[in-house]
N, C-alpha and C positions, 0 to 999 in steps of 0.2 A: 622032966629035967633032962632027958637021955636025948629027947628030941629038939631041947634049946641049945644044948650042947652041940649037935651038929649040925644044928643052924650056924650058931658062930663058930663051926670050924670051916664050914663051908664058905662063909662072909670073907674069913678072914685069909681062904687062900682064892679065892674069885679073881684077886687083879693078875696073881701069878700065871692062871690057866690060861688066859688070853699070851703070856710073854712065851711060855712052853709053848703052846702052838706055833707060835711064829718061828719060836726058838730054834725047830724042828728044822730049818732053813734058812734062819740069819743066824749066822757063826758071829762070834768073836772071833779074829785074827790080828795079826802082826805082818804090818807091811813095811818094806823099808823103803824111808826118806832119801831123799836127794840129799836133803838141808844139810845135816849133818850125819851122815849114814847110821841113824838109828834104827829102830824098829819101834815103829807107832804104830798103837791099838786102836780099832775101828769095829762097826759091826757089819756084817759086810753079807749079800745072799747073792749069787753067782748062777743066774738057773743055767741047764746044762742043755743047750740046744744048738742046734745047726743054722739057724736062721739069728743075725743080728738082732740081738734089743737093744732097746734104749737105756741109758742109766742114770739114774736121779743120786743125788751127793747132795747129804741133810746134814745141817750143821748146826751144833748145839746152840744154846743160849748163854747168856752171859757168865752168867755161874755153872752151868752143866759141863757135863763130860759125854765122851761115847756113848755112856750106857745110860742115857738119859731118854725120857720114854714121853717127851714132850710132841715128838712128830708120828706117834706109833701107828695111826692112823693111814698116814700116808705112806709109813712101811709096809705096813697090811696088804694095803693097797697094791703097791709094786709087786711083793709075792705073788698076790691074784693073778698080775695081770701077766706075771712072768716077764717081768721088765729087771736089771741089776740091780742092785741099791748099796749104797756105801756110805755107812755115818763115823767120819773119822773121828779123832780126838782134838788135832792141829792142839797140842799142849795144855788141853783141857781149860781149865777157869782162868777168866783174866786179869789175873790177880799179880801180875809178875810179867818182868820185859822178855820171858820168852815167848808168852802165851800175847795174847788183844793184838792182831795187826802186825805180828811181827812178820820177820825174810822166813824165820821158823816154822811159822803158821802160813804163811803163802807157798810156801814147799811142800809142805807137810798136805797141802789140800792138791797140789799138783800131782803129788808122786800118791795121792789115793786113788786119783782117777786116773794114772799109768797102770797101776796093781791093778783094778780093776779090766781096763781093756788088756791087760796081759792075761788075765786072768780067765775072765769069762767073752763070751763074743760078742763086743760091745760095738755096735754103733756109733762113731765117732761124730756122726752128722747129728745125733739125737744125746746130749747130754747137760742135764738139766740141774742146776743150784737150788736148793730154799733153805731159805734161815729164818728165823724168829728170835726178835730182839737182839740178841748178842750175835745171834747166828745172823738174823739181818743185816748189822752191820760187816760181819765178816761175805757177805753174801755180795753185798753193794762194794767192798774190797775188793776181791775179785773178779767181779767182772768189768773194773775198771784196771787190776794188774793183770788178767788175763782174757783177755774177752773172748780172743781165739780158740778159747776150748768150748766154752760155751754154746748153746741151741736157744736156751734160756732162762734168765734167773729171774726168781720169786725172789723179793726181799719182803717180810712184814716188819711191822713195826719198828724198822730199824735206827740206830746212831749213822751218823752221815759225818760227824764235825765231832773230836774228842775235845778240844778244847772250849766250844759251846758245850758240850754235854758235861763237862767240866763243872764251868760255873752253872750252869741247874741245876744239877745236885748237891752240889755247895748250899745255892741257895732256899734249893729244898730239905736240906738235913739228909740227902740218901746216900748210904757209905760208899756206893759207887766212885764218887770222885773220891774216895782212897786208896779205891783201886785203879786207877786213871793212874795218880802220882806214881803208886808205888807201881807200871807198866812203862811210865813215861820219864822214871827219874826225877820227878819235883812236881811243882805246879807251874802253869803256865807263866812265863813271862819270868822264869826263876835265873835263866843261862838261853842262848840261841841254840848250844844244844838241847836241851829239854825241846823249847820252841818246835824244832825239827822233828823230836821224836812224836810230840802231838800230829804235826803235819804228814809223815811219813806214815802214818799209822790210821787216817782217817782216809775215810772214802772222798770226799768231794776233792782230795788232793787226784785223782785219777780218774773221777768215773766220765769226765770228757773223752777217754780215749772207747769207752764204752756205747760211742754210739752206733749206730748197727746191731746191737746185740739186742733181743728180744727181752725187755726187761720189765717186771710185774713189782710196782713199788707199795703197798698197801699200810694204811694203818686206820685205829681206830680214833676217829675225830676227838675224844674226850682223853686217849693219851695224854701224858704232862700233869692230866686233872688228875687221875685216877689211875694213873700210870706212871712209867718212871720217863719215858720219851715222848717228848712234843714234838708233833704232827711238822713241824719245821720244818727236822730233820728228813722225810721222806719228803715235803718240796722242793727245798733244796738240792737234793739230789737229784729229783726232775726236773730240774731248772740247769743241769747240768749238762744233760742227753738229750733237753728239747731243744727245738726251733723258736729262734728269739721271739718269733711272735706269737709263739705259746706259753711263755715261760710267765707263774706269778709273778706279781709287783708285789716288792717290800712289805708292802702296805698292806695285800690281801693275807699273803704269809701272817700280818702280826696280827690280825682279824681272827682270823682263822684260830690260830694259839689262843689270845686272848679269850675270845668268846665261847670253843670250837662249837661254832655256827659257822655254814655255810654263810658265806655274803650275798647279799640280793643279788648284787651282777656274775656271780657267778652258779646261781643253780639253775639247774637245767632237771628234767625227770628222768630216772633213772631206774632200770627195771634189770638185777640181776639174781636169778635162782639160786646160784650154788651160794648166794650169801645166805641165806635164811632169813632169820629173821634181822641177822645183822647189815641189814640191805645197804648199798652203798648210798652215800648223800653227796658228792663231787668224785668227779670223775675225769681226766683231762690225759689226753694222745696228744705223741709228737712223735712222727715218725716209729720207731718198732720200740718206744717206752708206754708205758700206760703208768698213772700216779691215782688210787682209790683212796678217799676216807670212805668208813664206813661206820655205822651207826653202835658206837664200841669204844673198847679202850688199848688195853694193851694185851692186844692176844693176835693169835694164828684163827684163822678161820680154816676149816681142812677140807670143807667140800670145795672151798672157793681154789684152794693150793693147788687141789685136785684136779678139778674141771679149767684150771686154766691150762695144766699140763698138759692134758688131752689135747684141748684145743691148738696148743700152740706147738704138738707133734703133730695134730691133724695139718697145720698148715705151712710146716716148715717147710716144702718145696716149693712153697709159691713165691 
């Protein structure tokens, strides 16, 4: 009995020992905002060195906050490598017109990565975005409101279009689109201002101005199914940054959703490691965007996060 007992004391604090570890160098802090000179909370690891590193800025998911341990992997990871990292708040869940897309949250994400290079000796040439699902969307925002600070953004699974993602949820029953209204002031088509605040607050309203910027668009082909965001949304968005003679046709896009099968004219073979077993099945470049489905739903892949980051600090001078 004495021995079952600290089985399950030990089960039951197992996930904590891994966040103390890390803990031991990712602080909680209070940085202040541009937006409205507050102090917004973040988690933030500053290693102390003489030589510039790079800094990676991870942003929650739709419902999450700062202290949300969806990316912990890739925190980890940073510590290892002794690279920055800063997971802000940008006004946590999007539930409300200060938080999903607002001047708030596009501040609030600028003035984390000013704290940051004020902070620690950051590399301004190597500073990297990734978001999943909420944090996708907010990922694929900015690097069409500010592409200039960028090196390069990971977006997975992300929203592209609030007022399509809108009616999907609608039409799927997911309370999502009540937190859409209650960020946007109604539902679409209610007043031109609503209209504007959907527009204002989705990504394909900007991500033209994103092209040049190194951008990783990812999702899992059975999204929509088994997930709450259809694959669409990350073509479209690559249909934003590419070259018109790369970009999907309407038709392949509703294939794609529809089915999520690859279409005959569009697979090609495909061979990448850091997916695992979640191997990608389409795969399409246009200049410095890459657009992956991969064999999945609605999730982050971490080695894949991972290994693109390397890759794409290994090649940032060329």
């Amino acid at each position: 009995m004495k021995n079952a007992s600290l089985f399950i004391l030990l089960l039951l604090s197992a996930p904590f020992a891994h966040r103390e570890a890390v803990g031991q160098q990712v602080q909680e802090i209070r940085y202040h905002s541009s937006a409205d000179d507050s102090q917004q909370p973040a988690m933030f690891y500053a290693p102390q060195t003489d030589t510039a590193v790079p800094l990676v800025v991870v942003l929650h998911s739709w419902s999450g906050d700062y202290k949300q341990r969806l990316h912990k992997k890739i925190e980890a990871w940073c510590v290892q490598q002794g690279w920055a990292y800063i997971h802000p708040n940008f006004r946590g869940p999007n539930l409300r017109p200060e938080a999903t897309g607002s001047e708030l949250v596009v501040q609030d994400i600028v003035s984390a990565v000013d704290h940051a290079k004020m902070t620690a000796n950051i590399d301004p040439s190597a500073v990297y975005l990734i978001g999943t699902s909420g944090g996708g969307y907010t990922s694929l925002l900015m690097a069409g409101r500010h592409p200039e600070i960028w090196a390069g953004v990971s977006a997975w699974v992300p929203i592209s279009d609030l007022t399509a993602w809108y009616h999907e949820c609608k039409l799927a029953k997911r309370n999502y689109f009540n937190n859409i209204v209650a960020s946007c002031g109604g539902v679409p088509g209610t007043s031109p201002e609503v209209d504007e605040e959907y527009r204002k607050r989705s990504p394909l309203t900007y991500l033209a101005d994103a092209k040049g910027v190194r951008l990783s668009i990812n999702a899992g082909i059975r999204d929509g199914h088994v997930g709450s965001v259809p694959v669409s949304h990350s073509l479209l968005a690559f249909n934003e940054v590419a070259e018109a003679a790369d970009r999907l046709s309407e038709e392949q896009i509703r294939e794609l959703v529809q089915t999520a099968k690859v279409p005959a004219d569009l697979q090609t073979a495909i061979s990448d490691p850091s997916f695992g077993e979640k191997q990608p099945l389409f795969r399409r470049t246009s200049g410095s965007a890459t657009v992956t489905l991969f064999d999945g739903g609605h999730e982050l892949v971490d080695n894949a996060a991972i290994a693109w980051i390397k890759q794409t600090y290994a090649a940032k001078g060329d």
